[in-house]
MARKOLDREN-397681 format. One line per field, with one value per residue (C-alpha): residue number from 1; y, x, z; residue in three letters. Coordinates in steps of 0.001 Angstrom, whole numbers. Layout:
BEGIN
num c(NUM;...)
c2 c(Y;...)
c1 c(X;...)
c3 c(Z;...)
residu c(ALA;...)
end
This chain:
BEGIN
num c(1;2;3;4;5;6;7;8;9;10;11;12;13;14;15;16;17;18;19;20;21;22;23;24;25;26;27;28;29;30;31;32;33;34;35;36;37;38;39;40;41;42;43;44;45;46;47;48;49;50;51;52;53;54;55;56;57;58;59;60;61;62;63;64;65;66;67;68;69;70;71;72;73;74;75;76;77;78;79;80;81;82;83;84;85;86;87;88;89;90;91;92;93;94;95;96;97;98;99;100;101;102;103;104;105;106;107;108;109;110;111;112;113;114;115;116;117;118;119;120;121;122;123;124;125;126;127;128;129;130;131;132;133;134;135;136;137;138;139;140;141;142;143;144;145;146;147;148;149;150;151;152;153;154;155;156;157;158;159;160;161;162;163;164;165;166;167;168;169;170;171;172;173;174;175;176;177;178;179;180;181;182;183;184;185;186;187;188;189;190;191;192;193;194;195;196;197;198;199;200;201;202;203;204;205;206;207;208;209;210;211;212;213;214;215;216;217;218;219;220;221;222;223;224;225;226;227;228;229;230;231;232;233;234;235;236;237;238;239;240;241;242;243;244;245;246;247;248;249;250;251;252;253;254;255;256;257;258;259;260;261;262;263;264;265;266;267;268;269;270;271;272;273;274;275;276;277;278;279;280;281;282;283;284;285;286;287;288;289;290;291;292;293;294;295;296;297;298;299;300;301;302;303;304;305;306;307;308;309;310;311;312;313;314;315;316;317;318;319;320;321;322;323;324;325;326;327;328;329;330)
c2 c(-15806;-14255;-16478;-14358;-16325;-15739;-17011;-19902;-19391;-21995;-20458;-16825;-18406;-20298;-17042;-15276;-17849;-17835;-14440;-14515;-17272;-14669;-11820;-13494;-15048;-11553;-8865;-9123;-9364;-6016;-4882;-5704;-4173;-1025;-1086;-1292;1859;3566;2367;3335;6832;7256;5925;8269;11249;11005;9815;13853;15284;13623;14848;18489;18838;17068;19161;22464;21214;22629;19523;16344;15712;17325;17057;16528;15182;11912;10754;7218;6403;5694;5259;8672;9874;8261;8164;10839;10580;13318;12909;11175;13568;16638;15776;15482;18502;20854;19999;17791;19664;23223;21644;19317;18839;16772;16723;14198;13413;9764;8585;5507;4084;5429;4306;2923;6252;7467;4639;2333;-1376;-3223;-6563;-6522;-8420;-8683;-9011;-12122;-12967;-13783;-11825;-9621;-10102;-7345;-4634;-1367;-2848;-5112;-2216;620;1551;1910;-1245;-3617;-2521;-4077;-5139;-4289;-781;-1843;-5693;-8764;-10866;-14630;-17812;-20875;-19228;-17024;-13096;-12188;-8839;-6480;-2900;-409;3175;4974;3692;5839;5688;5625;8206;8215;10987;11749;13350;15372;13394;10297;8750;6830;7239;5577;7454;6052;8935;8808;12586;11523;10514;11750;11798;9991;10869;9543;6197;3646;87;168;-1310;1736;1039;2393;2290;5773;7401;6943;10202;8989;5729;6135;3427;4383;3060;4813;3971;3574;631;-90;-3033;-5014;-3625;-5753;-4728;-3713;-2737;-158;-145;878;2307;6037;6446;10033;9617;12360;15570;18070;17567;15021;11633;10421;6639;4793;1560;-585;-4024;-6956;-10433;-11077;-11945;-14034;-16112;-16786;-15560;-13543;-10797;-7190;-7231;-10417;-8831;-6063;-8329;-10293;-7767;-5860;-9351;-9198;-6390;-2758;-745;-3469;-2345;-2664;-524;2536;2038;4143;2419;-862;946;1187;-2147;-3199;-761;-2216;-5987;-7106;-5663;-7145;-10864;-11490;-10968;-12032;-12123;-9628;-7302;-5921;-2644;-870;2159;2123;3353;3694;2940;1805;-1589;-2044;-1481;-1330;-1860;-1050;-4232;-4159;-6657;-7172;-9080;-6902;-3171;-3059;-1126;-2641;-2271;-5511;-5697;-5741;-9008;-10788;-9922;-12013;-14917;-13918;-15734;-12412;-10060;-12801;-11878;-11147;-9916;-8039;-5650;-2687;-356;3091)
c1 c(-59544;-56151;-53881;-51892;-48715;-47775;-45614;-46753;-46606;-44407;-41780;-42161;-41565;-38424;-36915;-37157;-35366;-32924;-32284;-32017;-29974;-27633;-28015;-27510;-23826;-22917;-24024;-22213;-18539;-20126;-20929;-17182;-15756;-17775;-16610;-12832;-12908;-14788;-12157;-9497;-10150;-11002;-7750;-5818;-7884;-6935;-3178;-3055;-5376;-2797;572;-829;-1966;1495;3680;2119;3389;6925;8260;6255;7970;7566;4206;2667;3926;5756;7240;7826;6845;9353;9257;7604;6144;2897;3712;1859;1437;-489;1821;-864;-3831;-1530;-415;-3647;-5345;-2491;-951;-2884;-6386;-4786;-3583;-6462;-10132;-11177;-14426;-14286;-11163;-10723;-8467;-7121;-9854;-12540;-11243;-14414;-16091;-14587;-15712;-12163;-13748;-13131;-12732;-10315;-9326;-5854;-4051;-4163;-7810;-6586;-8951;-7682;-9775;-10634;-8582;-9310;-8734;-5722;-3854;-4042;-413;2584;4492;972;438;4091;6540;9444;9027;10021;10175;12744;12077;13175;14064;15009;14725;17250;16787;18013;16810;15273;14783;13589;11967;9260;5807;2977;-383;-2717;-5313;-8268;-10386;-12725;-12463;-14959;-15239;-16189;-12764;-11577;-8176;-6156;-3076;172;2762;6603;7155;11260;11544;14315;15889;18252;21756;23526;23003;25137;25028;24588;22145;19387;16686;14014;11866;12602;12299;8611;7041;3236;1373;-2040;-4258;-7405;-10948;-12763;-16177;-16060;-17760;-19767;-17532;-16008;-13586;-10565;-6957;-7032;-10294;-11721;-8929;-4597;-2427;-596;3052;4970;8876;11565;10560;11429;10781;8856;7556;4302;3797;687;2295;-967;869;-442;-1258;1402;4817;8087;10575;14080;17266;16879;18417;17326;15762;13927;12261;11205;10273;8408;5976;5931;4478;1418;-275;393;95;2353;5944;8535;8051;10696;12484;10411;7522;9137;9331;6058;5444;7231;5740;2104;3376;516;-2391;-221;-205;3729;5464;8897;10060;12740;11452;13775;13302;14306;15490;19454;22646;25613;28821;32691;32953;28988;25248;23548;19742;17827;16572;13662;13942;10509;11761;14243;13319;16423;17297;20078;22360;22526;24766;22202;23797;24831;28621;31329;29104;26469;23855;21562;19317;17769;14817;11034;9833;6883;4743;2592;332;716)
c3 c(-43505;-42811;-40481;-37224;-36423;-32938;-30089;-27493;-24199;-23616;-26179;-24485;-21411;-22606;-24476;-20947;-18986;-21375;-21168;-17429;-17408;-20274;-17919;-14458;-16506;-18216;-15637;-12529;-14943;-16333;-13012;-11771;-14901;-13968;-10100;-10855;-13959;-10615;-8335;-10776;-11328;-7944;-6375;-8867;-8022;-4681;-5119;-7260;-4266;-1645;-3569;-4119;-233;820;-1239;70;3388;4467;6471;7082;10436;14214;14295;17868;21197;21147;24616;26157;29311;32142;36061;36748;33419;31302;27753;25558;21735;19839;16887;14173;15241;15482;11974;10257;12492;12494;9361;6609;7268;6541;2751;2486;2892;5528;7258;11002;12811;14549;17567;17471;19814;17202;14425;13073;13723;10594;8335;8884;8364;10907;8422;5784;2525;1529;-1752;-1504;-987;2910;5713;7688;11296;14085;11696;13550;17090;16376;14102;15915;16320;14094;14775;15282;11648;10754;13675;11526;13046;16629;16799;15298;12698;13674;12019;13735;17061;16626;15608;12409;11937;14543;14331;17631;16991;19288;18327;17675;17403;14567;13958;11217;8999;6067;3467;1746;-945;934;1403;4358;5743;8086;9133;10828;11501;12271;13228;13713;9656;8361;4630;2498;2440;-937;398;-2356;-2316;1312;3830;4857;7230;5202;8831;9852;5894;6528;7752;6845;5757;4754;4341;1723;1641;-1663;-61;3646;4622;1917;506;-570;1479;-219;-1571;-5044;-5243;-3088;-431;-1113;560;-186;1929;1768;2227;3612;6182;3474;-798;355;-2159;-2407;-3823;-4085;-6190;-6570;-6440;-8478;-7453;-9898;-8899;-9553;-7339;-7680;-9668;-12805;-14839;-14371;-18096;-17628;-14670;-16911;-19336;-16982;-15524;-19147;-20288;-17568;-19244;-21150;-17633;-15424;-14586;-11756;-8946;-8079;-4874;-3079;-3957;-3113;537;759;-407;2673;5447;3956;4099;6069;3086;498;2085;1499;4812;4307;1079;-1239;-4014;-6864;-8338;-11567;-9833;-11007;-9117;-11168;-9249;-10632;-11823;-13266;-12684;-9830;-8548;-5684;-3565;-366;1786;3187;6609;7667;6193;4277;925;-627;-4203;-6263;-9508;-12040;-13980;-10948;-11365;-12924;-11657;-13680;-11124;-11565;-9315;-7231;-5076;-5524;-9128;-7996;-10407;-10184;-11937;-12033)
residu c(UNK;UNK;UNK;UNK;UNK;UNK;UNK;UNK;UNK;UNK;UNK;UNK;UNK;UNK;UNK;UNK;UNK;UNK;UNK;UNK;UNK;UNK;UNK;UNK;UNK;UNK;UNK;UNK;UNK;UNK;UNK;UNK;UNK;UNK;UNK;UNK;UNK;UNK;UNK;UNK;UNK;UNK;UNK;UNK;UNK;UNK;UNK;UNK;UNK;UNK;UNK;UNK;UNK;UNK;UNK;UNK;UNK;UNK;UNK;UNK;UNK;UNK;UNK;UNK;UNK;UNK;UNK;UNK;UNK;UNK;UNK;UNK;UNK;UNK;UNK;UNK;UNK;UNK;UNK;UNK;UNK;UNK;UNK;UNK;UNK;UNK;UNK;UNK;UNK;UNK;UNK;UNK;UNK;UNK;UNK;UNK;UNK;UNK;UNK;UNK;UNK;UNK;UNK;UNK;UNK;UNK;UNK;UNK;UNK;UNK;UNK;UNK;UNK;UNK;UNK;UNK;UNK;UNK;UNK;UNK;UNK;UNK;UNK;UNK;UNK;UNK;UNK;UNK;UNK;UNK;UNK;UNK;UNK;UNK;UNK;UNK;UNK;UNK;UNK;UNK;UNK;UNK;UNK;UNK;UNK;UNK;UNK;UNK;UNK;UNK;UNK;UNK;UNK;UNK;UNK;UNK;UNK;UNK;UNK;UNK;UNK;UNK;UNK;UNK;UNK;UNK;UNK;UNK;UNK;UNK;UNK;UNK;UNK;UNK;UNK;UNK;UNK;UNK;UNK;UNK;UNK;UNK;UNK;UNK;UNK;UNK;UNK;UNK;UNK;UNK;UNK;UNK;UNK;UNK;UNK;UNK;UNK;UNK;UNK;UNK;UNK;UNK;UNK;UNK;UNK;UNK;UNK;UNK;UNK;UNK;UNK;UNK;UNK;UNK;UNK;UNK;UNK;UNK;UNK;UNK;UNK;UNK;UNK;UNK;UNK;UNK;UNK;UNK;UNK;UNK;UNK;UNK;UNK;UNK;UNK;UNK;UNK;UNK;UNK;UNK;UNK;UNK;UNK;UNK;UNK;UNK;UNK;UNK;UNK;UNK;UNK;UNK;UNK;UNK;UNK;UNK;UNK;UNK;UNK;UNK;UNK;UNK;UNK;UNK;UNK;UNK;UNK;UNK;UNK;UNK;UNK;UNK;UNK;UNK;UNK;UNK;UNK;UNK;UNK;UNK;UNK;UNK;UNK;UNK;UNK;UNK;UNK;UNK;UNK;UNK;UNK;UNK;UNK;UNK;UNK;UNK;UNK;UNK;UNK;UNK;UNK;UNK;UNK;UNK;UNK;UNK;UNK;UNK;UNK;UNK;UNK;UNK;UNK;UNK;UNK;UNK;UNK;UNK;UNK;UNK;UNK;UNK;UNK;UNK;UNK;UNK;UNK;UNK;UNK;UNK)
end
């Protein structure tokens, strides 16, 4: 009589908890792994989408009314929604327009997670103009109860859309922004070089609604030849003095796509302080000025809107860049 080895049911039953227990460990790092390639390409397709549409546009300033109110007058501000319906939605293509008291009407969420893993409460209701989203744009910064940096420009209000391909965007507008002018080593209020901040969700509300992931930011520079950024800043950075190649060195070190941001990307580090979770510290960029006497590099100063020149080896002193090392991907 021929013998038929087989399995018990108590090893069957064993061999499939052991596979869940395999599968419950292994699938949701595959499952994350998955999301961010998603997120990845996505937030690139629509940083190319974004420069294409913004460089088909002859001035990004101008758009819409923008008055203040005074003892006989209201104020008025159309500038944001002018700018998206007369201007964006000619180069780009965008499906429901949102005022800044609908913002969640166009899939904004109103619940945000920073940078930082810090939540960002009542978003759509507590952001909904200019200098809410970073008082640098018409407030003081103070230490000690004294103001050390303030900086005054009309507000304006933030307006929303969606894309066609599913995107949420939150717009703030500056229709005054104006351009550099062979700035040096300087101070420049880098406040009023901001024409547009936009503020991305890839998937509306569907989560998780967190910096880094399915939410950035993209911020076009200068009325006319305008630059588009959209740095994605790591949760990576480094404190204190240090020479400009030890900063490259440093974010070079974090992984093959991790570099120093340009100065213009350091800007809009700055104007999107509050996603990043770092309110009032320096950054240092590689972008280089060459002047008489040595090296130069371009500094943000996150607390007062600043864009300064720092001798790239700290001068005769040799003390270095000091500052905020902070890195991005491309």
């Amino acid at each position: 009589m021929k013998k038929f080895n087989a399995f018990t049911m108590a090893e069957i039953l064993l061999s499939l908890t052991i596979i869940g227990v395999v599968a419950a460990i292994t699938l949701p790092s595959l499952t994350g792994n998955i999301n961010e390639r998603t997120w990845n390409t996505q937030r690139k397709a629509l940083y190319a989408r974004f420069s294409q549409a913004i460089a088909l546009m002859p001035a990004l300033n101008g758009y819409g009314t923008l008055t203040e109110a005074n003892s006989s007058t209201s104020a008025m501000d159309t500038a944001a929604e002018t700018f998206i319906t007369e201007g964006l939605s000619k180069v780009l293509k965008i499906n429901n327009i949102c005022d800044a008291d609908h913002l969640t009407d166009c899939g904004i969420p109103n619940q945000i997670t920073d940078l930082r893993g810090n939540v960002i409460s009542n978003f759509t209701s507590s952001y909904t103009t200019l200098a809410d989203y970073n008082s640098m744009f018409n407030g003081a910064f103070y230490e000690n109860g004294s103001v050390l940096f303030s900086h005054s420009q009309i507000n304006t209000k933030a307006a929303a859309f969606e894309t066609q391909n599913g995107e949420s965007i939150l717009a703030y507008y500056y229709p005054n922004c104006t351009g550099m002018m062979g700035e040096t080593s300087g101070a420049t209020k880098m406040q009023t070089r901001m024409c547009a901040n936009f503020i991305y969700d890839l998937n509306g509300n569907k989560g998780p609604n967190t910096v880094g992931k399915d939410i950035g930011f993209i911020t076009a520079l200068y009325p006319s030849d305008g630059v588009v950024v959209a740095p994605m800043p790591l949760n990576s950075f480094k404190g204190g003095a240090t020479t400009f190649d030890d900063a490259i060195g440093y974010c070079n070190n974090v992984d093959s796509e991790s570099r120093l941001p340009t100065a213009d990307e350091a800007a809009a580090m700055f104007y999107n302080r509050l996603l990043l979770g770092q309110q009032t510290q320096a950054i240092m960029t590689s972008s280089k000025i060459y002047q008489t006497g040595g090296i130069y590099v371009w500094r943000q100063s996150f607390d007062s809107g600043n864009r300064t020149a720092i001798m790239r080896d700290g001068g005769n002193g040799g003390t270095g860049i000091g500052g905020l090392v902070w890195c991005i991907r491309r």
